[in-house]
N, C-alpha and C positions, 0 to 999 in steps of 0.2 A: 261536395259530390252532388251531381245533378239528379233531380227527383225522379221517376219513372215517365211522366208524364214528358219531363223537359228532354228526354232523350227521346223519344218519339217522334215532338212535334220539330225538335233540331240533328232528325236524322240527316245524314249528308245525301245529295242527288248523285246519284253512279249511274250515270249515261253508259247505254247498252250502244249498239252499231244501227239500231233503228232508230234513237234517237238526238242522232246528228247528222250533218253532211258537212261537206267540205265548201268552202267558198271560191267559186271560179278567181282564177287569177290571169293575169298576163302571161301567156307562156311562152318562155324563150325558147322552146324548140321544137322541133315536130316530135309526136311521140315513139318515132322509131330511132328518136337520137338519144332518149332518157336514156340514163344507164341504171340498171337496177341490180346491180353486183351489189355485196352484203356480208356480213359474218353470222355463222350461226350460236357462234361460240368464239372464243378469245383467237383460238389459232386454225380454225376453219371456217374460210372464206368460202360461197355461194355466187354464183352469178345469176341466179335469181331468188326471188325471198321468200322460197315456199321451203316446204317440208311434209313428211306425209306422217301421218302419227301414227305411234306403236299401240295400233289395235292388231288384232286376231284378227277382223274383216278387211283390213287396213294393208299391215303393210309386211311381208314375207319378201322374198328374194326378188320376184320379177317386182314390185314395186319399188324394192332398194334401186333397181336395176337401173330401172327406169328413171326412178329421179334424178337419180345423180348425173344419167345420160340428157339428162335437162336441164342441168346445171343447179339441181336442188339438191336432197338429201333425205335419205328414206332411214327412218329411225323403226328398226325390228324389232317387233313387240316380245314380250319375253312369256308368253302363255304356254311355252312351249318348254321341251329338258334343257337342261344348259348348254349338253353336248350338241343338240340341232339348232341351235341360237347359235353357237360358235359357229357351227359350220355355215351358216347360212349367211353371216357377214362372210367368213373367207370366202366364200363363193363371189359375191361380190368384188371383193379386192381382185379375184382372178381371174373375172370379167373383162374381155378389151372394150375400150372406151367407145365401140361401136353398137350399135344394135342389132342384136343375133333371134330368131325365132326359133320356134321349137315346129318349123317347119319342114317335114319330113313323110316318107311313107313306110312301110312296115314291108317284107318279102311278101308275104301272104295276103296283102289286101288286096283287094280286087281291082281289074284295071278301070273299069268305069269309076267307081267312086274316086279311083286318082285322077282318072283324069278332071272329075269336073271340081274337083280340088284346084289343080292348074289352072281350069277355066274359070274358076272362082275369084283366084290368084293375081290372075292375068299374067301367067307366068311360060313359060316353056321348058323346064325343069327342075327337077326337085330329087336330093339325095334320096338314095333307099337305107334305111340304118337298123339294124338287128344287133339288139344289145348292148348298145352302144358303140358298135361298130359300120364306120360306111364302107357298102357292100359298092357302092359307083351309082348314078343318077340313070332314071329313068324320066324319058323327052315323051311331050305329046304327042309328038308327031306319032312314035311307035305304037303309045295305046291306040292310038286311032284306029292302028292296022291294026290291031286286037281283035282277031274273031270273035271271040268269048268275052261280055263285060264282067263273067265273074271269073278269068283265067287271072293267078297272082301276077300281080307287077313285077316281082322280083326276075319275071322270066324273062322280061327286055332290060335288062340296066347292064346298064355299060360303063364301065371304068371311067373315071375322071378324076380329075387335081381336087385338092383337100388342099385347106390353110391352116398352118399353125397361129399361135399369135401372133407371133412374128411376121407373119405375111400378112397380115391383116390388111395393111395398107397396098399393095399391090393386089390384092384379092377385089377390094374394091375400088382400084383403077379400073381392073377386068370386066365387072359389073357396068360401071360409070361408059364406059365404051362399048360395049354391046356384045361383047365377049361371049359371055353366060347370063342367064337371069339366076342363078341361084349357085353360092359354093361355102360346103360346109365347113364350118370351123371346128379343129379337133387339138386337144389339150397334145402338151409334148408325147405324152402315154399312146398317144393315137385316137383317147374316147371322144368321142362326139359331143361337141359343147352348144351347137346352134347353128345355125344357118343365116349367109348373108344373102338379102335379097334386096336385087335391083334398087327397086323404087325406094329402101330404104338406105343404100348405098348414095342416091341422088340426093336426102333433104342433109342440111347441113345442120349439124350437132354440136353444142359449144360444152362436155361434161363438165362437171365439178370434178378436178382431179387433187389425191395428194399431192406434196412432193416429189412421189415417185412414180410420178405419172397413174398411177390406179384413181378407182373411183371413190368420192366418198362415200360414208357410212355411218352410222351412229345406231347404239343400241338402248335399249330401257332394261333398267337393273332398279330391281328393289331397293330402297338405300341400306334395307339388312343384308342383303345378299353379298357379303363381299366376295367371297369364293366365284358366284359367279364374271361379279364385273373382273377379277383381277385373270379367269378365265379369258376374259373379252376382250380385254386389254390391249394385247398386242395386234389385237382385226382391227379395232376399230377408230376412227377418227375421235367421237364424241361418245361419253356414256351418258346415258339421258334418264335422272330419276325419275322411275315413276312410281309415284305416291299420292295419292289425292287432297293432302294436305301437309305439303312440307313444314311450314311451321308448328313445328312437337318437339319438345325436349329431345325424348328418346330418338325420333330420325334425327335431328338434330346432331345428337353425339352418333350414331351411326354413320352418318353421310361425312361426319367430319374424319371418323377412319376410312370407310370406301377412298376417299381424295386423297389422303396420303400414301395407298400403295397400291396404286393405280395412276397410270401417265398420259392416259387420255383427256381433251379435254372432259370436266365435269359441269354437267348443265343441272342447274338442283330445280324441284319444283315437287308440286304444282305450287307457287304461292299467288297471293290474293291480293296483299297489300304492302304498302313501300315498310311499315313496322316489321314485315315476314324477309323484306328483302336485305333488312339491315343487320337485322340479328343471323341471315344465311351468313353474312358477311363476319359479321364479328366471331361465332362461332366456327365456320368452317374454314380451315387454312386456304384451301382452294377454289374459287367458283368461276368458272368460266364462263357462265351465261343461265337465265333465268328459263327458265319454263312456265308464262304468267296465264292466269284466269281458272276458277272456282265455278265450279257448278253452271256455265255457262254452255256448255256441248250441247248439240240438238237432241241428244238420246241422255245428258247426263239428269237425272230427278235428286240431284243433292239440295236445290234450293224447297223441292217439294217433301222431303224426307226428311232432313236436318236444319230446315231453316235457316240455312248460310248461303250466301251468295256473294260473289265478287264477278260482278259483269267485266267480261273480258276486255273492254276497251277501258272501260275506269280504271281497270289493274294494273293492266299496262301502260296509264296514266301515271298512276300511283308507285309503282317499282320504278319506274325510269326518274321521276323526281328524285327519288330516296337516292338513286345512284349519284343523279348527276349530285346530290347535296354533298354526297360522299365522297364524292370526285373517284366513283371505281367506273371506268369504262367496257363493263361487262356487258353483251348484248342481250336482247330482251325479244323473246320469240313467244309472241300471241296463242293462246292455245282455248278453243271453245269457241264453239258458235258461229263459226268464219264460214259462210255458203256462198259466200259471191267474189269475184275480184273487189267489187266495191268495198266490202266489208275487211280483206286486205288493206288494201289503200288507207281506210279510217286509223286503222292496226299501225300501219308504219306512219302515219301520221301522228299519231298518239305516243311516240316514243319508240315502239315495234324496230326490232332489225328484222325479223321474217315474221312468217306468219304458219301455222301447224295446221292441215289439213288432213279431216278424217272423213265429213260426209261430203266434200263436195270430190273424194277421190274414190268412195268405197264401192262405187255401182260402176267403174271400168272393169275389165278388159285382165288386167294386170294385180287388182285386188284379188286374194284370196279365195274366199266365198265362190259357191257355185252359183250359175245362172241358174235364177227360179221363172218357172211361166205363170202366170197369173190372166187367165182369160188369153188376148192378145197380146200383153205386152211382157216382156221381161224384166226381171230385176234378180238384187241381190241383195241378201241378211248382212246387216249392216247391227252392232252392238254395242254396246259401253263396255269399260272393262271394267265396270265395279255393278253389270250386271248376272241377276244371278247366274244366269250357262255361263259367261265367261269368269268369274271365280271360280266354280265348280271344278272348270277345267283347269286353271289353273292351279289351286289345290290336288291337284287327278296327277298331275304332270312335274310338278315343281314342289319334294318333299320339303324344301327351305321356306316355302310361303307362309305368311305368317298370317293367321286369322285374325284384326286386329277388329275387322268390324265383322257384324253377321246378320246386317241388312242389307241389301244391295241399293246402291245409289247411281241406278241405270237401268236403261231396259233392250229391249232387243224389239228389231221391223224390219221392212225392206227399202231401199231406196232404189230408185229407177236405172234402168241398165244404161252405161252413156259411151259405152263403146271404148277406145282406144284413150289412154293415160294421156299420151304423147299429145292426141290434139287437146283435150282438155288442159293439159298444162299450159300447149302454148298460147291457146288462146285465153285462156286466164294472165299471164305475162303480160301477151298483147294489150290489156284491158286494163292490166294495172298500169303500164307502161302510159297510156295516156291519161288515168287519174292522175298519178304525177304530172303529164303536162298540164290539164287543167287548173291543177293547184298551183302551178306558176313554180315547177320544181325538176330541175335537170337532173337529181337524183335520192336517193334514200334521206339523206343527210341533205340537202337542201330543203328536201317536203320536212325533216322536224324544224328547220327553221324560221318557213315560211309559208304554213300549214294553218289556217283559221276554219276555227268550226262555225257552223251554223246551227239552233236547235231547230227540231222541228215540231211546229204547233200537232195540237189534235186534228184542224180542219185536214193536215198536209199540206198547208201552204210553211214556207220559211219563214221561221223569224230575222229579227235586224242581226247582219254580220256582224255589226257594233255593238250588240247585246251582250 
């Protein structure tokens, strides 16, 4: 047995995402030829290799919505009752694979403020909806003629066509042509589900769909919670442990019942190292994919609290060896500390099939959280979910929650307001898309196997590739 001393000085180096880079290679293709399709789990495929993570700041229905309309997958944080966690994956599944706004005007609001709505817009119409019912669209043209800017809108709208699902596609030919700039979309019942508009009819969308054409989805379930996940079950693509340290006896035999009667894939985690990934294995009949890295999140204070730490890129080092040793081809999705596409790229480099995003997504558009102003600028509260508000509330909400700790190892801030989900996503793609070709890699699976790191000195200069 080694002395105290000798475990010290032969602690092992767990390289964080700042201290490597990747080494330029030959690229065989421009970078809008990479293909960056992926698995998030055994039987759900991604066409791109993000995900958005099940925080409370994070990620609710318009961020499921969204990603998966971006060919990722938004895993719904479970801070919430079971009953509105179910609903709110079905919502998604009932989603058409288009992009719908909650753009709309109310009977009674006033015609000036609609109209510079439109003009905001750059629109020329826009339904009027009360109660979830469309009353017919109201045109700029008409408020213009508006005597009164505080006379209700509802008094010029006029009758127009509505789309079911089913017309989805023809609605936005109509658009695409110059038909209409805006036409609402309404459930078979007739309620009002969202609005197509123009300019979002024009950009092209690739979603991540089931087999049956719907979007995907994936949820976080306690690994005690079976009642919930088996609730979940039939919405959702993937059920996604969340635990802050999967390897425990006790989750251990929990999670091994959740996977037996439930038929979603099962993603187990968080774990830290290939030892946490081999005993998921031997213990749990089921595992369909890892959810790797420890106390690595920008807001998580586990390595400050509890003196444990598994840097997310080391772990995902470390779990993807133990598999391949294993020979189980389970995917492995990066989770902590990931703020850049760069830090991506390192992640799928390192073994990674995607990668879990929580702060480089939580200050859009489509997050949760309300806009805060802060001087001039904007932003949004952004949280851990093993800090103290979001336990609190999750104890508040969820009588199943199990108090297992009663320090919290997270904290709560804001991050900067960044607009729309949709362009941050793509342009993150865009950026990983040519780290891959830098690294001399046509796709996921060619960057693990011809992927060389570099470290990086103190000065910031690189050291030798060949090092």
């Amino acid at each position: 047995m080694p002395t105290f001393v000798e475990k010290l000085v032969g602690a092992a180096r767990a390289p964080g995402f700042e201290d490597v880079y990747l080494v330029p290679s030959m690229a065989p293709v421009e970078p809008g030829s990479v293909e960056v399709s992926t698995r998030f789990s055994t039987s759900v495929r991604l066409l791109v290799p993000l995900a958005s993570s099940p925080m409370d700041t994070v990620t609710e229905l318009d961020m499921a919505v969204a990603m998966a309309l971006l060919g990722g997958i938004g895993v719904v944080h479970r801070n919430m009752e079971r009953a509105r966690q179910v609903e709110v994956v079905r919502r998604v599944k009932e989603h058409p694979p288009v992009r719908l706004r909650s753009l709309y005007a109310k009977p009674g609001d006033p015609c000036g403020s609609v109209a510079a709505r439109l003009r905001d817009y750059r629109i020329r119409d826009v339904p009027v909806v009360d109660g979830g019912v469309v009353l017919g669209y109201v045109s700029f043209r008409s408020l213009e003629e508006c005597a009164d800017p505080l006379e209700p809108a509802g008094r010029f709208a006029r009758p127009g066509e509505v789309s079911d699902l089913r017309g989805i596609g023809e609605a936005r030919s109509r658009l695409v042509r110059g038909e209409r700039d805006t036409i609402a979309v309404v459930s078979r019942e007739g309620a009002y589900l969202g609005t197509l508009v123009y300019h979002d009819a024009l950009e092209e969308l690739s979603p991540a769909l089931d087999p049956e054409g719907r979007l995907l989805v994936a949820a976080a379930v306690s690994p005690f919670d079976a009642d919930r996940a088996r609730a979940l079950d039939r919405h959702v693509d993937a059920i996604v442990s969340d635990v802050a340290h999967f390897h425990s006896a006790e989750v251990l035999r929990s999670a091994r019942r959740l996977a037996s009667e439930t038929s979603a894939d099962f993603v187990a985690g968080n774990v830290g190292t290939g030892e946490a990934a081999e005993d998921a294995v031997s213990h749990v009949e089921r595992v369909d994919g890892f959810r790797v890295g420890i106390g690595g999140g920008s807001i998580c204070t586990t390595p400050e609290v509890a003196g444990a730490y598994a840097p997310t890129l080391w772990a995902v080092a470390s779990v993807r060896d133990a598999l391949d040793r294993l020979n189980v081809g389970v995917p492995v999705v990066a989770d902590g500390g990931i703020r850049s596409p760069g830090d991506v790229v390192k992640a799928l480099a390192a073994g990674a099939s995607a990668a879990m995003l929580g702060y480089a997504l939580a200050g859009t558009d489509e997050a949760p959280a309300p806009l805060v102003a802060v001087g001039e600028r904007l932003y949004k509260p952004y949280r851990g979910m093993a800090s103290r508000g979001a336990m609190e509330r999750r104890f508040a909400v969820d009588r199943y929650s199990r108090v297992a700790k009663r320090v919290p190892e997270g904290v709560e801030g804001l991050v900067p307001y960044r607009g729309s989900v949709y362009s941050v996503v793509r342009e993150m793609v865009e950026a990983i898309r040519a780290g891959l070709g830098y690294a001399g890699a046509r796709s996921i699976e060619e960057l693990w196997a011809k992927a060389r790191f570099v470290a990086a000195s103190r000065r910031g200069a690189l050291g030798s590739p060949e090092g």
